[in-house]
N, C-alpha and C positions, 0 to 999 in steps of 0.2 A: 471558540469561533463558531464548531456546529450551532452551540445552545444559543449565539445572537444571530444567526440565519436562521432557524427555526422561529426564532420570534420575530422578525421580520417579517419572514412568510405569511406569519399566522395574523398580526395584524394588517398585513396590505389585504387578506382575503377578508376582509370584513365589509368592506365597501369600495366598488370597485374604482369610484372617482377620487378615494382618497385615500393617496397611496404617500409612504413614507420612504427615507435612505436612512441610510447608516454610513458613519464613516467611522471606521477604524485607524486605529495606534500606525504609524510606521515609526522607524528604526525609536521607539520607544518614544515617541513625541506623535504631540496631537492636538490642534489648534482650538480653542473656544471661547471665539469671540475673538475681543484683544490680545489673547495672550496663548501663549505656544506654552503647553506643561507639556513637561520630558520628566518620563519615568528612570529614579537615579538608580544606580546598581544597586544601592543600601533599601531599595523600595519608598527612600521621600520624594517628593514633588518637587519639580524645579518650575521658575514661571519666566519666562522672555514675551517679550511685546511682538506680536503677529502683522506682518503685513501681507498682504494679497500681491500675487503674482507680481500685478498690473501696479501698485502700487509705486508713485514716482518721486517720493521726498516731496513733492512740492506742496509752500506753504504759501501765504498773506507775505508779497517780496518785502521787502525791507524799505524800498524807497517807493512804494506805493504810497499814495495820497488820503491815510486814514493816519487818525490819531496816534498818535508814540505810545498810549497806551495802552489802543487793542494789540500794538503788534508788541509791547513788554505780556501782555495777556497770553499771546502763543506761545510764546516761549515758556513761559510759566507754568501754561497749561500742560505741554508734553512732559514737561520734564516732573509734574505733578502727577501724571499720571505714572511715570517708570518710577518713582516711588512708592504709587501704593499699590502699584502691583508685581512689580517684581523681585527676586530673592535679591543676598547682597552679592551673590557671584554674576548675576547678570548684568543689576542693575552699573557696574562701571561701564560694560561694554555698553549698554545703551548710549548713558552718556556720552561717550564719546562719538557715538552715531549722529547724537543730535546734533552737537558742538559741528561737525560736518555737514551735515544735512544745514541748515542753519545758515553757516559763512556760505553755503552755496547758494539758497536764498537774501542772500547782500547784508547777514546779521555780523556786524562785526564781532569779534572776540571778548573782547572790551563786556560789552554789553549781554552777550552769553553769560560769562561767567558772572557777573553782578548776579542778576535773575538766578543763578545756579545757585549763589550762596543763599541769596533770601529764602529760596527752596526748601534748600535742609537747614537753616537757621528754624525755621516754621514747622519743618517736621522734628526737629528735635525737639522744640518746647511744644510741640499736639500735645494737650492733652492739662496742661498747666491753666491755673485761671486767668482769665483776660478782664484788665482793667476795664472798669463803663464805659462806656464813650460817650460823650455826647452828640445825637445820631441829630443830622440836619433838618430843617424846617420842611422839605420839598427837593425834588429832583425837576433839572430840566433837560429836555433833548434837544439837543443843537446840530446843525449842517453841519459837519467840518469843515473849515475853510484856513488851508494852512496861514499861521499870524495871527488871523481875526480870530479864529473860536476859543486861543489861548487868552485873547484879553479880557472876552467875555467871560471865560472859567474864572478868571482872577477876580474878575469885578464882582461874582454872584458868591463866591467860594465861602465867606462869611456865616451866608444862611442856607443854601441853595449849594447841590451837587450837580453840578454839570458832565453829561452823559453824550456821548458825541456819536453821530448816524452819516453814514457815506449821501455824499449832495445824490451821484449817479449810483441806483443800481444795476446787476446785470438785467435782471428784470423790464425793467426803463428800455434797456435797449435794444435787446429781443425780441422777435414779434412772437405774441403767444400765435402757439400751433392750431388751438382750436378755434373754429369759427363761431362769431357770435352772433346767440339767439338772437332772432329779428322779433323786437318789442311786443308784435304781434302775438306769436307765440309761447309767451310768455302768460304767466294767474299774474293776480293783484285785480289791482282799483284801478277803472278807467274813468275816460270823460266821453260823452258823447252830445256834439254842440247841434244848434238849431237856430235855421236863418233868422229867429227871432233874438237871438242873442242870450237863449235861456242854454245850460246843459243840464243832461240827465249823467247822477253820479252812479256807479253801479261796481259791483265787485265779482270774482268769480275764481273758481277752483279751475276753472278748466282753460286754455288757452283764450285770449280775448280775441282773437279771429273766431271763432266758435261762437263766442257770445255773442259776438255782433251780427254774425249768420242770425241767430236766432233770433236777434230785434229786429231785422230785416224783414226775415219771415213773416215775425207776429202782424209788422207795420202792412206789408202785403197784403193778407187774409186779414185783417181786419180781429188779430186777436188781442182784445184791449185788455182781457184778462192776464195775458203772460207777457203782457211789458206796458212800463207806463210811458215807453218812448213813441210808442205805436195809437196811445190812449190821445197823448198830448198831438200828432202831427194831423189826423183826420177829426179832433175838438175846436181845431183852431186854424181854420180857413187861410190859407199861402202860409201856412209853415210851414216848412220841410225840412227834415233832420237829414242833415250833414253827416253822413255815416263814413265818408273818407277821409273825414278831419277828425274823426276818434283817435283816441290816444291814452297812454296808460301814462298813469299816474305815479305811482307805486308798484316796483314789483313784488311779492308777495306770496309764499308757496304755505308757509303756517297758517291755519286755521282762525286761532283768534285776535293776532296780529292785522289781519285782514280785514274782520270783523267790527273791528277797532278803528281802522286808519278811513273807512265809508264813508263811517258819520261824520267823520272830522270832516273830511272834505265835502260833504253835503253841507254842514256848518259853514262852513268859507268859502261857498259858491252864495254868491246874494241872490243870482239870476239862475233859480232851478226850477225842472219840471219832476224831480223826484214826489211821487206821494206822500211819502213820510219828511220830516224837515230835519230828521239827523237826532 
């Protein structure tokens, strides 16, 4: 116990922002990760499945509106995991946790223990060769739609493995927390139009409010040199560049992607006052 508190000590004083813990053993058990090892009196390893405090049983309900086969997947999934990681003295009592846990999630009995046997049917031949298979042409992703996405799996099942995705996610209905950047301030490729009907294409690392400052500027003082927006509006008598109707195109924070996406869009603008034609 001293000699892990001395090392401790000795590495949090190495830098003062980067400080470590320790967690010790209690009554001979000690959690890491998934799983609780408990030290046995003979000195072997025992391993149980770990859960946190806060931890509530709850899984994907059972009459929730996703495919029969993500929710045969959960099931399959826990009970795969107290498998391959727990001893044989634990792993019963597990089981019986799930089997619990589970009907309290609306999984009926029935349907537990099928998925139980496949389980260990699977772990007991791990490790035996498996016949080829013949692996499908293509996968498709489908909306779930209870009825409908079963007729479509039947119809594609031939060639095509159908893979089933929630119509709503939480996501969808949440409002994300953060606020979003106004286009403005945002890099990429802009457009910047002119009463003649011409635009100038142009790109930039730095926010396009900034940019436009700058052609603003150049157009002011008469700097024909550091922009050709400012070259084209005093070359050509009642033109005047529309610098409120700019708009970004592309947004863009990569270098050469950026670099890239310019010319394309100086190519597909017919009516530009760009120097170079892309």
């Amino acid at each position: 116990m001293s000699k892990n508190c001395s090392f401790l000590k000795h590495i949090n004083s190495q830098h003062p922002t980067i400080q470590f813990t320790m967690e010790m053993e209690k009554d001979r058990r000690i959690p890491f990760l998934d799983v609780i090892v408990n030290r046995r009196i003979d000195g072997s390893l025992g391993h149980e499945i770990y859960r946190k405090p806060t931890h509530t049983d709850r899984y994907l309900i059972a009459h929730s509106r996703h495919h029969p086969s993500q929710k045969a997947s959960l099931v399959a999934t826990l009970l795969h995991r107290a498998y391959k990681l727990l001893d044989a003295e634990s792993l019963a009592k597990e089981k019986e946790h799930l089997i619990t846990t589970l009907k309290r999630n609306g999984y009926n009995r029935k349907m537990i223990l099928k998925r139980t046997a496949q389980v260990e049917k699977r772990h007991r031949t791990r490790g035996k060769e498996k016949q080829p298979s013949e692996k499908p042409e293509t996968y498709a992703h489908i909306p779930y739609v209870a009825a409908t996405s079963e007729k479509i799996s039947r119809i594609l099942k031939k060639n095509i493995v159908t893979r089933f995705k929630c119509v709503t996610k939480i996501n969808q209905i949440i409002p994300k927390p953060k606020h979003k950047i106004p286009n403005n301030l945002n890099e990429g490729v802009y457009r910047i139009p002119c009463s003649c009907g011409k635009s100038y294409i142009g790109e930039t690392c730095r926010s396009i409010k900034i940019r436009l400052q700058e052609h603003k500027g150049a157009t002011q003082n008469k700097k024909f040199d550091l922009s050709a927006v400012a070259e084209h509006e005093w070359s050509e008598p009642g033109h005047n560049i529309i610098f409120d109707e700019a708009k970004i195109i592309a947004k863009e924070k990569r270098y050469y992607p950026r670099r890239i996406r310019e010319p394309i869009e100086i190519i597909k603008t017919p009516k530009k006052i760009n120097r170079e034609d892309g």
